[in-house]
N, C-alpha and C positions, 0 to 999 in steps of 0.2 A: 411140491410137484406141480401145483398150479402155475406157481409162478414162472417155472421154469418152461411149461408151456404157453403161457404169456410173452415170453421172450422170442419164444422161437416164432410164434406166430408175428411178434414184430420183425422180426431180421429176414421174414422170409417176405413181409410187406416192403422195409425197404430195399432185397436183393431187386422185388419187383419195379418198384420206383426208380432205379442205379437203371436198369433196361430201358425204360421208356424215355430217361434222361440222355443215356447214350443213342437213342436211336434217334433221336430227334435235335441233336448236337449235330450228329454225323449227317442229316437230311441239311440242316441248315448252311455246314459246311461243303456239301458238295455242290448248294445251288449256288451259292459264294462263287464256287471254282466254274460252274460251266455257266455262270453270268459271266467272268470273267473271259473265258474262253470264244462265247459267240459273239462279245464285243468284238476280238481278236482274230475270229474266224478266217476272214480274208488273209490273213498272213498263215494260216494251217493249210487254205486250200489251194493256194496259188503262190506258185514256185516264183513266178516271173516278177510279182508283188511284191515276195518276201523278200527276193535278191535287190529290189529296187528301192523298198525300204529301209535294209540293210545300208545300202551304197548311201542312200540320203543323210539316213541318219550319221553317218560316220563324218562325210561332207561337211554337214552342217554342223557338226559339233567340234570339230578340223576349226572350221572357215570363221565360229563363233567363240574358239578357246575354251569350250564346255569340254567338262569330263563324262564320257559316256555312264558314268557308273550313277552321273546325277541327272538322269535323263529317263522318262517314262513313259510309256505310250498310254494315254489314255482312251483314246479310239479312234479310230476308222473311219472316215464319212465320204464317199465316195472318192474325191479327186486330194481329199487331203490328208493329215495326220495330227492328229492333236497332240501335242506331248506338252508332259512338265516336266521345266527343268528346276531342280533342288542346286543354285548352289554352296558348296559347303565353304564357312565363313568361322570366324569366331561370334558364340552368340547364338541366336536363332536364327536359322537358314534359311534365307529368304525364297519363295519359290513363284516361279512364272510360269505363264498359259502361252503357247504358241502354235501357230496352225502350218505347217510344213508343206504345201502343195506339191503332188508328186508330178505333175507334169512340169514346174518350172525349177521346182528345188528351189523356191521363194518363203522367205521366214515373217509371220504375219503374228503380231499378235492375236490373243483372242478377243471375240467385241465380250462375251460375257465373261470376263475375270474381272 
């Protein structure tokens, strides 16, 4: 009988533990997402941004023979767009920094890549 409550008082310490792992998996993940999202912000708040973004980005991946599916926005900085382009190759996929300026639609690389 001892034993048997020996056991139970462990499975109810690690049900305890299983809670505090999820709860703090699921915190870590959500900061993940809304770090990811306030980089991004400008393109949630602003219609005229996101349509001009939109239009750039397609232009420039048109005008450079990129496939959009290897293209990623890494953020926002006032007048420009950082993106990286992944493209796909046999082998390991080379990947590049480029800065997109939204008033000229001009393709710059990055100085820190």
């Amino acid at each position: 009988m001892e034993l048997h409550n020996e056991q139970i008082l462990r499975m109810e310490n690690l049900k305890h533990k299983q809670w505090h792992i999820f709860w703090i998996t699921t915190l870590v993940v959500a900061f993940a997402i809304l770090l990811r999202l306030w980089i991004l912000l400008p393109l949630y708040t602003d219609l005229t941004m996101r349509n001009r973004t939109q239009a750039l980005i397609q232009a420039t991946a048109k005008r450079e023979g990129w496939l959009l599916s290897g293209l990623r926005i890494e953020r926002i900085e006032g007048d420009s767009i950082r993106l990286l382009y992944r493209s796909y190759i046999r082998g390991e996929d080379p990947q590049s920094c480029h800065n997109l300026h939204t008033s000229t639609g001009k393709l710059t690389p990055c100085d820190d890549s």
